[in-house]
N, CA, C and O atoms as CSV, one atom per row, in Angstrom:
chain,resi,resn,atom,element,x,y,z
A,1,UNK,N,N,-4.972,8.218,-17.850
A,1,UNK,CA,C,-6.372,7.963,-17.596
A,1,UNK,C,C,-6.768,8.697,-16.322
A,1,UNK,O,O,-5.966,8.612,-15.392
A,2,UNK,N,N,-7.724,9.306,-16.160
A,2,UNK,CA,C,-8.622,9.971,-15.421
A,2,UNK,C,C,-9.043,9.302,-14.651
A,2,UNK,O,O,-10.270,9.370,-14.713
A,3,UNK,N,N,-8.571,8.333,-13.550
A,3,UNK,CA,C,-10.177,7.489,-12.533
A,3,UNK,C,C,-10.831,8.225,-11.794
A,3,UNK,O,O,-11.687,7.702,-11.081
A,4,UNK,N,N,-10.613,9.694,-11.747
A,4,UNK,CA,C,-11.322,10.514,-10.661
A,4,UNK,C,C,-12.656,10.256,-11.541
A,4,UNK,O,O,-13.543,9.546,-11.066
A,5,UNK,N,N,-12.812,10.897,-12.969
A,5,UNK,CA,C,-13.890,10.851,-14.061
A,5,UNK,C,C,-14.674,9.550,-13.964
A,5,UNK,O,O,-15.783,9.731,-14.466
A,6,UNK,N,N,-14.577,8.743,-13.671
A,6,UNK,CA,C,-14.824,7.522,-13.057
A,6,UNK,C,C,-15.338,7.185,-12.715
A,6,UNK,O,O,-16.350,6.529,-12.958
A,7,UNK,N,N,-14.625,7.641,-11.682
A,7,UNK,CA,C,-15.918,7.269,-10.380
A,7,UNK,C,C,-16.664,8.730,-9.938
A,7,UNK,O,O,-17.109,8.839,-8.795
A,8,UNK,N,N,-16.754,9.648,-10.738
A,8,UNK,CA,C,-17.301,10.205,-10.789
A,8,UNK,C,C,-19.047,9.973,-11.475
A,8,UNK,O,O,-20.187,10.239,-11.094
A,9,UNK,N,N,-18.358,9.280,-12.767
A,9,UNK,CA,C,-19.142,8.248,-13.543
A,9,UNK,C,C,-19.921,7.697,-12.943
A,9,UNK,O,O,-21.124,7.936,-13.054
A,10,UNK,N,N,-19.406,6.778,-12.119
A,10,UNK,CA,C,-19.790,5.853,-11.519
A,10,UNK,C,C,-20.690,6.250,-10.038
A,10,UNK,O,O,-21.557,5.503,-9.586
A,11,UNK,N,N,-20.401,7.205,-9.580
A,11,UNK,CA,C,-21.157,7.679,-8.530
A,11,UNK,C,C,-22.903,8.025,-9.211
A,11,UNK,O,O,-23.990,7.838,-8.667
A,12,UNK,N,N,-22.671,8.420,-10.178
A,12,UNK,CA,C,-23.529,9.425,-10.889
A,12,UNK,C,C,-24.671,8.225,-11.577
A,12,UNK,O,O,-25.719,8.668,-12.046
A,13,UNK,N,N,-24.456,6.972,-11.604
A,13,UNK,CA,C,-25.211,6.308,-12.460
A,13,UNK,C,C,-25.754,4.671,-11.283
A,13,UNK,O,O,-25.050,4.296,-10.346
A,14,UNK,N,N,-27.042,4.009,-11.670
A,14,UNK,CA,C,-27.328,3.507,-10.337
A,14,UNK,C,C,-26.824,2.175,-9.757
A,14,UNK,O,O,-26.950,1.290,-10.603
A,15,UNK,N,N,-26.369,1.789,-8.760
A,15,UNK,CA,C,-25.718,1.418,-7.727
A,15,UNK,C,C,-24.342,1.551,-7.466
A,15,UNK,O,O,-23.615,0.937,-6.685
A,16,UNK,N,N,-24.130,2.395,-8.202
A,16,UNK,CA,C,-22.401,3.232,-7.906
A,16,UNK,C,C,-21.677,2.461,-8.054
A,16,UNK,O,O,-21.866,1.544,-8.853
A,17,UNK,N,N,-20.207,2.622,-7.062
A,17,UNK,CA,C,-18.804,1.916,-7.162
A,17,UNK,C,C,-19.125,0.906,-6.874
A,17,UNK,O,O,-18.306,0.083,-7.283
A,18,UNK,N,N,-20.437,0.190,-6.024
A,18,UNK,CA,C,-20.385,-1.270,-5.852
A,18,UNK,C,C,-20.759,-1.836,-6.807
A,18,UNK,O,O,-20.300,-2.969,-6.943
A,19,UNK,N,N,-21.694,-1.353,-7.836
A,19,UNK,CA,C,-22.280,-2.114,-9.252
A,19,UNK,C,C,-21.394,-1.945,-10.111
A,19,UNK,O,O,-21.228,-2.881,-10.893
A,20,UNK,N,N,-20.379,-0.508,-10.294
A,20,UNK,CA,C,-19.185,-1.030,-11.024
A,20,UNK,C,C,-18.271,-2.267,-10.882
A,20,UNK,O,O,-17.914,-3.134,-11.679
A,21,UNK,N,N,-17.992,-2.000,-9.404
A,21,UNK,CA,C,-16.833,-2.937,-8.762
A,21,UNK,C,C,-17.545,-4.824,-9.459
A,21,UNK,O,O,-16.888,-5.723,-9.985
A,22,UNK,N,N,-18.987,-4.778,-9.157
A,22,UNK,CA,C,-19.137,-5.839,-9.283
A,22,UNK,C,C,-19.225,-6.338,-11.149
A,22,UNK,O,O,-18.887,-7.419,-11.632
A,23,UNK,N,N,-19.666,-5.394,-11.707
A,23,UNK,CA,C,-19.512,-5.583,-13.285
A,23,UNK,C,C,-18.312,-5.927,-13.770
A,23,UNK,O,O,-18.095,-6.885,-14.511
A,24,UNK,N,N,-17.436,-5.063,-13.312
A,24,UNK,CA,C,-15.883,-5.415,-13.622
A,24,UNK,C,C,-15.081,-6.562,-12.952
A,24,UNK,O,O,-13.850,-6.560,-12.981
A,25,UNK,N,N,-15.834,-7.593,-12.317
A,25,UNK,CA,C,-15.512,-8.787,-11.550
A,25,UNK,C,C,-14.537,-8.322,-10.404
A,25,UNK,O,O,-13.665,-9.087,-9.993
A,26,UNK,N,N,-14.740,-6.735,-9.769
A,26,UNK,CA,C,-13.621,-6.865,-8.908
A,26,UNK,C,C,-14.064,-6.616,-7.327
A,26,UNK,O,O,-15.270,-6.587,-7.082
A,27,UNK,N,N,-13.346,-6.482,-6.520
A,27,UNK,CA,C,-13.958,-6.398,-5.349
A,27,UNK,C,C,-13.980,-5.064,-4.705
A,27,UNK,O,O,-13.181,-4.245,-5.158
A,28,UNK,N,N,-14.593,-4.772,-3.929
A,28,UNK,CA,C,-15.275,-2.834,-4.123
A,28,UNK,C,C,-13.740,-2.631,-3.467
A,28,UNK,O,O,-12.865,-1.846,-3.833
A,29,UNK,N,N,-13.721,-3.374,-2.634
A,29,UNK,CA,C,-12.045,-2.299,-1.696
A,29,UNK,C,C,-11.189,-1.847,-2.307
A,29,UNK,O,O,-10.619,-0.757,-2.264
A,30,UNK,N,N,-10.991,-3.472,-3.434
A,30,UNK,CA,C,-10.060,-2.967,-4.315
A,30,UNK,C,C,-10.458,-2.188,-5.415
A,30,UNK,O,O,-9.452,-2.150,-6.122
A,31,UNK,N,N,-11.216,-1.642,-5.883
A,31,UNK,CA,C,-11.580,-0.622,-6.755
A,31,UNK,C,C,-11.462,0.742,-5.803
A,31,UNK,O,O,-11.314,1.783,-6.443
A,32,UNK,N,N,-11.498,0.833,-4.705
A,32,UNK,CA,C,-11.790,1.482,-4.064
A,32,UNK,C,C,-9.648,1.682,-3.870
A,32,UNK,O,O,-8.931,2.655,-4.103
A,33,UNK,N,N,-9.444,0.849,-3.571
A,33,UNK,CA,C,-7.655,1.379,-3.379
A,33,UNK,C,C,-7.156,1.829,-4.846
A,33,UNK,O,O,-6.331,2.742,-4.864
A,34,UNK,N,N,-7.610,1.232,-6.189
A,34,UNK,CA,C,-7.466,1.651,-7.208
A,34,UNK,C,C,-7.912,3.385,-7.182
A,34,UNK,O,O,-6.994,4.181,-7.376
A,35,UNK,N,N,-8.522,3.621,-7.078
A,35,UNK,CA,C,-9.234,5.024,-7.453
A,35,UNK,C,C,-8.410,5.914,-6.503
A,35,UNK,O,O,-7.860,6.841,-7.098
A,36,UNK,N,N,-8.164,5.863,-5.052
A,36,UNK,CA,C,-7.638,6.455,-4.303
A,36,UNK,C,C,-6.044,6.177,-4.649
A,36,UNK,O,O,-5.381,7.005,-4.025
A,37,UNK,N,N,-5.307,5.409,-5.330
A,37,UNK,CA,C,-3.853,5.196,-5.891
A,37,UNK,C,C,-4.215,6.226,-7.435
A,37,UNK,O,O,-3.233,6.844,-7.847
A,38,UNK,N,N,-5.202,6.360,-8.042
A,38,UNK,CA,C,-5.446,6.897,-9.411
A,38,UNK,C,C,-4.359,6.025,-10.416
A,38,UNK,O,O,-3.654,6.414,-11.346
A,39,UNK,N,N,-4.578,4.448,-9.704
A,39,UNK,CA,C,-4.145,3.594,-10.542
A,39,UNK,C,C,-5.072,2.268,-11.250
A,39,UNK,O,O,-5.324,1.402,-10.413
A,40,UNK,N,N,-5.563,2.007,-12.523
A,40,UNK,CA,C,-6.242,0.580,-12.630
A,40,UNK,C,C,-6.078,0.450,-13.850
A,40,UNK,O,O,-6.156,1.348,-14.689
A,41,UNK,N,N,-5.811,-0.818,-14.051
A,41,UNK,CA,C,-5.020,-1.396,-14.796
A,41,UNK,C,C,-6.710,-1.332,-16.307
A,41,UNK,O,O,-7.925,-1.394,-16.119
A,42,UNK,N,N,-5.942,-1.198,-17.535
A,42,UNK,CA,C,-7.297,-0.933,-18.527
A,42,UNK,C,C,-8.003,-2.076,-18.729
A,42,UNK,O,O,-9.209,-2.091,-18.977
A,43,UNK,N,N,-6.816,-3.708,-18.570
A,43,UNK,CA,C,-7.870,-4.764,-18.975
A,43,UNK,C,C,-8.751,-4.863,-17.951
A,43,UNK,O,O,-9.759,-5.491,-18.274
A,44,UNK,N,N,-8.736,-4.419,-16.679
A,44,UNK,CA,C,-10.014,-4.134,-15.710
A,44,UNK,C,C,-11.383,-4.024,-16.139
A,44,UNK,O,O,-12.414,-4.665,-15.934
A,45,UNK,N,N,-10.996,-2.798,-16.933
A,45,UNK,CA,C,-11.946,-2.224,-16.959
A,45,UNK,C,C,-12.764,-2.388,-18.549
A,45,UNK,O,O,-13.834,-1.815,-18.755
């Protein structure tokens, strides 16, 4: 899996990694250590 595409995604569409982070019930840091590891788990998401 691609998370660069991602949050690329996610940059690109409106309120970014924090409206992802928060859709996906998770907390931005940790989406944020996910993406920078280019690790997250799929039931995440």
């Amino acid at each position: 899996m691609n998370i660069l595409k991602i949050k690329e995604l996610a940059e690109n569409r409106a309120g970014g990694l924090k409206r992802l982070a928060k859709d996906i019930d998770m907390s931005e840091a940790n989406l944020h250590r996910c993406i920078n590891a280019n690790k997250i788990q799929a039931n995440d998401l």
